[in-house]
C-alpha positions in Angstrom: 0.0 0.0 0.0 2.9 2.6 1.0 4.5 1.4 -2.5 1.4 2.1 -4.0 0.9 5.7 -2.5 4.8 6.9 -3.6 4.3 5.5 -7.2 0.6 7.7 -7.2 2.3 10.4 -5.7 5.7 10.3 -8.4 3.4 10.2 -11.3 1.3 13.1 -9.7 4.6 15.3 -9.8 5.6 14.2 -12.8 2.5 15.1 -14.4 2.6 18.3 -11.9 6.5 19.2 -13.1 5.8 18.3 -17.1 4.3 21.7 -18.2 6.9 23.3 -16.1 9.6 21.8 -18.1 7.8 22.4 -21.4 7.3 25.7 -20.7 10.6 26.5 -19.7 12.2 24.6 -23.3 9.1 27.3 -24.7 10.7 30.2 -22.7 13.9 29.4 -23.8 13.4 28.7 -27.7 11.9 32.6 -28.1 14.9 34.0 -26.2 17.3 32.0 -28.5 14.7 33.7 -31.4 14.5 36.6 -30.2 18.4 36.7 -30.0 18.9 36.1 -33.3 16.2 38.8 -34.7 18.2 41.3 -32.6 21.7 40.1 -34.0 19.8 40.7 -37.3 18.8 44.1 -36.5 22.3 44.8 -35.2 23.4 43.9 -39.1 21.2 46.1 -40.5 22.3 49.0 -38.0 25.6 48.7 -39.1 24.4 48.5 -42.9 22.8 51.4 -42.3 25.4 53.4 -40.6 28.3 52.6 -43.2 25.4 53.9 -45.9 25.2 57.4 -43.8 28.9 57.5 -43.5 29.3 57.0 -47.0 26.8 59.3 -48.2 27.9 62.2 -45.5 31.5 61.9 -47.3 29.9 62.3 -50.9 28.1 65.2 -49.1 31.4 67.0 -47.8 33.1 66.2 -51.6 30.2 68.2 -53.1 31.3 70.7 -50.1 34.7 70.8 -51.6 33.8 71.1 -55.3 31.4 73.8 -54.7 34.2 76.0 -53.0 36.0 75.0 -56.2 33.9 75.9 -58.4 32.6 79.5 -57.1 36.6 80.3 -56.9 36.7 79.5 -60.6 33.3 80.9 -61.0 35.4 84.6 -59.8 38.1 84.0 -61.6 36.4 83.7 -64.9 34.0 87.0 -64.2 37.5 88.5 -63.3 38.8 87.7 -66.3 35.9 88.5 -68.3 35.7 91.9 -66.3 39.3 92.5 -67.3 39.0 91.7 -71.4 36.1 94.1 -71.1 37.9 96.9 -70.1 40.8 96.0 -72.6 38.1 96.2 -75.2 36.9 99.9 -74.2 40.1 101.0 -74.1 41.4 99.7 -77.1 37.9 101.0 -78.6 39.3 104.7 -77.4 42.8 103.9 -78.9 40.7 103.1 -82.2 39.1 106.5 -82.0 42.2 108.4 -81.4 44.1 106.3 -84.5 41.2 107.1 -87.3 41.5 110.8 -85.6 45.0 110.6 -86.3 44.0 109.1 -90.0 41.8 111.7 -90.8 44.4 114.4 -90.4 47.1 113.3 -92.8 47.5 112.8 -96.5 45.7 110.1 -98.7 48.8 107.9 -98.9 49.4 108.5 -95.0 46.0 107.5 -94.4 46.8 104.4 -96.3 49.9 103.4 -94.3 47.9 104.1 -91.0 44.5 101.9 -91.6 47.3 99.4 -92.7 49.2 99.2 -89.9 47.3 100.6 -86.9 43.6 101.2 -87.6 42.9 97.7 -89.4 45.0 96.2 -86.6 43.8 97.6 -83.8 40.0 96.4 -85.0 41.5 93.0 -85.4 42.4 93.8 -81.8 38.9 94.6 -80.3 38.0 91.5 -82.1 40.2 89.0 -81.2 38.9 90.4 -77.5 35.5 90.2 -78.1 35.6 86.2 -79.1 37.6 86.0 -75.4 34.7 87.1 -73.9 32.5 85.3 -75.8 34.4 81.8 -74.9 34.7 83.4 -71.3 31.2 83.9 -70.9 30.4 79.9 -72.4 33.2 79.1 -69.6 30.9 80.9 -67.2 28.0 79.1 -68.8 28.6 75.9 -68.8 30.3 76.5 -64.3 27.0 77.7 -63.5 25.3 74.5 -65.1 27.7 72.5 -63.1 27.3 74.0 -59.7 23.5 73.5 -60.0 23.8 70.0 -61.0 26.3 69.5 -58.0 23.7 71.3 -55.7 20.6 69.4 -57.0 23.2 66.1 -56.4 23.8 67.4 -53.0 20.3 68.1 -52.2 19.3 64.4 -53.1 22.3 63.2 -51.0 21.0 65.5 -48.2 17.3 64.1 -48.6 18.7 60.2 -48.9 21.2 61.0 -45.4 17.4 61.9 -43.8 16.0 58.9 -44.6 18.9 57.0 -43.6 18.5 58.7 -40.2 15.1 57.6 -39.7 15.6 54.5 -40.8 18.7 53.5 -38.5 15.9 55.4 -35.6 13.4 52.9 -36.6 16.0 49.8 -36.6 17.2 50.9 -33.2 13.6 51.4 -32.0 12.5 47.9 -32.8 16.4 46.4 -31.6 15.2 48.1 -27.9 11.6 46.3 -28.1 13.1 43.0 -28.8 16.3 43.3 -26.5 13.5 44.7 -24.1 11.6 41.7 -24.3 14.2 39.1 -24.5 15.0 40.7 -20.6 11.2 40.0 -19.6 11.2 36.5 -21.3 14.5 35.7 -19.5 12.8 36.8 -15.8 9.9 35.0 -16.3 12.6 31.6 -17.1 14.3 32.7 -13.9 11.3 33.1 -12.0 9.7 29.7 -13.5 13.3 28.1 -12.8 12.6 29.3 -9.4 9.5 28.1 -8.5 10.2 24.8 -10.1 13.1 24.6 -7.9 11.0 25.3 -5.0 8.2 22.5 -6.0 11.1 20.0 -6.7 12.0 20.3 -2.7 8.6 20.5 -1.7 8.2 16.9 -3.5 11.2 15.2 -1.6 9.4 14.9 1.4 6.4 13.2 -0.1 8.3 10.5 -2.0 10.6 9.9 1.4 7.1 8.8 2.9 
């Protein structure tokens, strides 16, 4: 009869102390999931990071070629500035020459357009197509410093999105690490208690 009464009794905790092991193998396969979705996020946080590294470098390059370009951008206005006011002064010196002309003899006059009038236009000329390539030069940096800014501006707009992106990674990361830590104190307080109901059950099969 007392052989009887322990062998009831050991199949009563078994059946008791069953779920409590199943639950704890539960517990402990979503932590080991929940583990690896976090190691996953952790992937894509560093994905995500290199991306905005790599895109705030392409932003300070465009940086660095804007400053270029606007210093070239000077330069050529300089420079067209400076053929400019060769061109009005030559333009004066023309004046002045076919003044000169106009004052001496027919075969003088001759000599003069032939070696300083005539020349002089081909002069103002020759200065006017510098400006005329200057100002295509001027042209064609403008066109490129507002298809570097529109490049910036998309790199600017992708670095945002990047931003909230990683933010939304990390957000999720902290829900999961956040659960993992709940899932592993309820393990620790089932482990517990199991504990406990395994030394309350010595007593009963020492009967």
């Amino acid at each position: 009869m007392k052989k009887k009464s322990i062998l009831v009794l050991a199949s009563l905790s078994l059946l008791f102390f069953l779920p409590q092991a199943a639950q704890a193998d539960e517990m402990s396969q979503k932590i080991q999931e929940q583990t690896q979705v976090v190691k996953q996020l952790e992937k894509e946080v560093a994905t995500i990071t290199d991306k905005q590294t790599a895109v705030k470098e392409e932003i300070k390059a465009f940086d660095t070629r804007a400053v270029t370009l606007e210093n070239e951008l000077t330069t050529l206005h300089n420079e067209k500035e400076a053929i400019e006011n060769e061109i009005k002064l030559q333009e004066i010196r023309l004046v002045t020459l076919e003044e000169m002309a106009s004052l001496q003899t027919i075969s003088q006059v001759t000599t003069v357009k032939n070696n300083s009038v005539e020349n002089q236009k081909e002069r103002i000329d020759a200065l006017r197509k510098e400006v005329t390539e200057v100002e295509a030069k001027i042209a064609a940096t403008n066109k490129t410093i507002a298809a570097e800014e529109t490049n910036k501006e998309q790199k600017v707009a992708e670095q945002k999105e990047l931003e909230k992106a990683a933010k939304a990674v990390q957000t999720k990361m902290a829900n999961e690490e956040a659960a993992i830590e709940r899932l592993e104190a309820e393990a620790a307080a089932a482990k517990k208690q199991q504990l406990k109901r395994k030394q309350l059950r010595k007593p009963l099969l020492n009967v």
